[in-house]
C-alpha angles and dihedrals in degrees: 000000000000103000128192120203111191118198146178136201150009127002093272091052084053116039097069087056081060098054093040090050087056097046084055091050094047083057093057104253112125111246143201127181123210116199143113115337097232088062095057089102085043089058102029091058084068088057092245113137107243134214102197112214124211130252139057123280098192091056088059092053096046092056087038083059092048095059092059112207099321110123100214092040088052084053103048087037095071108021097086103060087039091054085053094055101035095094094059096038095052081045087059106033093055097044083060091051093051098101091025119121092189137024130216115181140170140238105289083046100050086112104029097039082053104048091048085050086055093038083060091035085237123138117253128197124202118225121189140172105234132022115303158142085021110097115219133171091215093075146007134247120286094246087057113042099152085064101106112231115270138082094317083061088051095055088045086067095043087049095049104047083048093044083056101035095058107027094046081055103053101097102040095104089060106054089033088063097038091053105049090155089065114082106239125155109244090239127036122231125208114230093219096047099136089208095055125144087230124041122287116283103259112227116213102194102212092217132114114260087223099067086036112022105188120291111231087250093057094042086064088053124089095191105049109075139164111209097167139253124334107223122180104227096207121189122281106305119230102201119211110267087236097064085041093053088048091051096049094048099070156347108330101279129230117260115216116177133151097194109218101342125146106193130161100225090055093107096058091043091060095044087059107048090051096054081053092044090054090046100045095042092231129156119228149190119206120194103198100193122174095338092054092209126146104062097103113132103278108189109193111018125082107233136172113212117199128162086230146341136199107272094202093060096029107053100051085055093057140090092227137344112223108181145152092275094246103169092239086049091045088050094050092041095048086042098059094056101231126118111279132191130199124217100184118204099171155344115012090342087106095050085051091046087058090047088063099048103050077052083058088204088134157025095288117275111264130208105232091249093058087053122119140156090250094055092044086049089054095050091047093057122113103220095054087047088052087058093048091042103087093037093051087046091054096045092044079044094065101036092052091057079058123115101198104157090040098050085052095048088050091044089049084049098052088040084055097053096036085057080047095063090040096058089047095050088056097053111106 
């Protein structure tokens, strides 16, 4: 089966496409991957042919991190540069999608990836990274999380996926009618319309079971599934001597990264975990990633500064993990079994920060206003890591028995069959 994955954003929206994009190919399906163009290498190294797509994710991010955690702010924050790009971005999504039979997209393509699918009358399949686009009452939407379970979390999730459904929408006629050359229906469908004139999108929630067991309502419904995590298992990693050297000179360091995030407070953050880190006498590692933030002089405490690491090799070598709560970020520091910390700037970052601490593998997640030396001192310190250490190595016990990228290539293949006698039954 020639199979399309369509994916946005920053290197964490984008790797478990990847891995799910091996773990297609493993099982013997042809595969392209459309997604950022600075990520082509990226996606090329795992032998995956790759469409790159235009834009800049880290402009999206920057603007994402600006609007804080307001959900409508988040909305209109981005959607500008989203609506300048679109055009290119539809060219080259549907050119990637020419030869597909089937069509799996993220989060910023939940409507585009659909409407080409039905365009082809081929199945999609939307894959995201935290929960959504599957109302619950255990829990709100992401967007929300201060909102108690209940049925005020239920009507989060109705609101939301009406609030993007419709104001992602919003500018459609016009570059629709602007680009004529580009192939666009004249009306968009929405994949999770329960009236549709084809089933219902499934969503596969690329999450472990273990930080968010099925809620009753998704249990009664066949199309919403979490298979787990989607990790990319790349070949054996060779780590810089540098980071090795550092390792084997001391205590295991602290890791603080905050993957590709562009926040404004970053600068106060980083001021206050190295004064910590003086204090406390910790070591640390600091991956700076697109923000390159980090680097600033640091007397008195031994750091290791790298623009990024692999998450798979590092973290299990570490004390603790305190990071920006990214789902791909929350999934690696949960996996490796050592006590983890978030520290949310945006977005869903918060609800994952409160995954993490029902699952008490770690100091309790902090806003960056609420963060002070005393507090980071606190978290450093051995005895309270001690405390976090069994409970982390239980939870990273049972992810990593997880098959997440093998359930959900068993679950698209199933999808794929099940369309196949469906199309046969209506065949006169």
């Amino acid at each position: 089966m020639n199979i399309t994955l369509l994916a946005y954003g920053s290197r964490g929206d984008v790797q478990p496409f990847l891995a799910l994009a091996v773990g297609l190919q493993k099982a013997g399906h042809a595969v392209t991957l459309a997604a950022p163009h600075r990520f082509t290498a990226f996606i090329s190294a795992q032998h995956i042919t790759p469409a790159p797509l235009p834009g800049d994710p880290e402009e999206i991010s920057r603007r994402f991190n600006d609007a804080g955690t307001n959900p409508l702010k988040m909305i209109h924050a981005i959607k500008g540069y989203v609506l300048e790009i679109a055009p290119e971005i539809a060219r080259t999504a549907v050119a990637a999608c020419a030869q597909a039979e089937m069509v799996l997209h993220g989060f910023l393509f939940t409507t585009g990836g659909h409407n080409i699918a039905c365009q082809r009358g081929i199945p999609d399949i939307s894959v995201q990274t935290f929960p959504m686009f599957a109302p619950t009452r255990a829990f709100p939407n992401v967007s929300v999380p201060q909102i108690p379970p209940g049925w005020m979390s239920f009507a989060s999730h109705w609101l939301f996926d009406r609030v993007f459904r419709y104001g992602g929408n919003s500018g459609y006629a016009s570059i629709r009618h602007a680009h004529p050359d580009i192939p666009l229906p004249e009306k968009l469908c929405w994949p999770f319309a329960p009236s549709a004139p084809r089933l219902r999108t499934p969503v596969l929630i690329a999450c472990s079971p273990t930080v968010i067991p099925a809620p009753v309502e998704w249990q009664r419904q066949p199309s919403i599934h979490v298979p787990g995590y989607f990790f990319l298992e790349e070949p054996v990693h060779e780590p810089d001597q540098v980071l090795v050297d550092f390792l084997v000179a001391g205590e295991p360091p602290v890791c603080i990264t905050f993957g590709s995030m562009v926040h404004r407070q970053m600068e106060r953050i980083e001021t206050v975990m190295l004064e910590a880190l003086r204090r406390s006498g910790r070591r640390a590692i600091v991956l700076t990633g697109w923000g390159e933030w980090g680097r600033k002089e640091a007397p008195g405490v031994e750091i290791l500064h790298l623009d990024s690491a692999d998450h798979t090799w590092l973290f299990p070598r570490c004390s603790l993990v305190i990071h920006h709560g990214g789902a791909g970020t929350t999934g690696a520091a949960l996996r490796a079994g050592v006590p983890s910390m978030v520290i949310p700037l945006a977005g869903d970052q918060p609800f994952w920060a409160q995954r993490v601490n029902a699952l008490q593998v770690g100091p309790h997640s902090l806003a960056p206003g609420k963060l002070t030396v005393s507090a980071m001192m606190e978290a450093f310190g051995a005895t309270e890591l001690a405390h976090w250490q069994g409970r982390a190595r239980e939870v990273g016990r049972k992810i990593s028995a997880e098959d997440g990228v093998g359930t959900a290539v068993r679950l698209v293949e199933q999808y794929a069959a099940e369309r196949i006698v469906r199309k046969t039954q209506e065949q006169p």
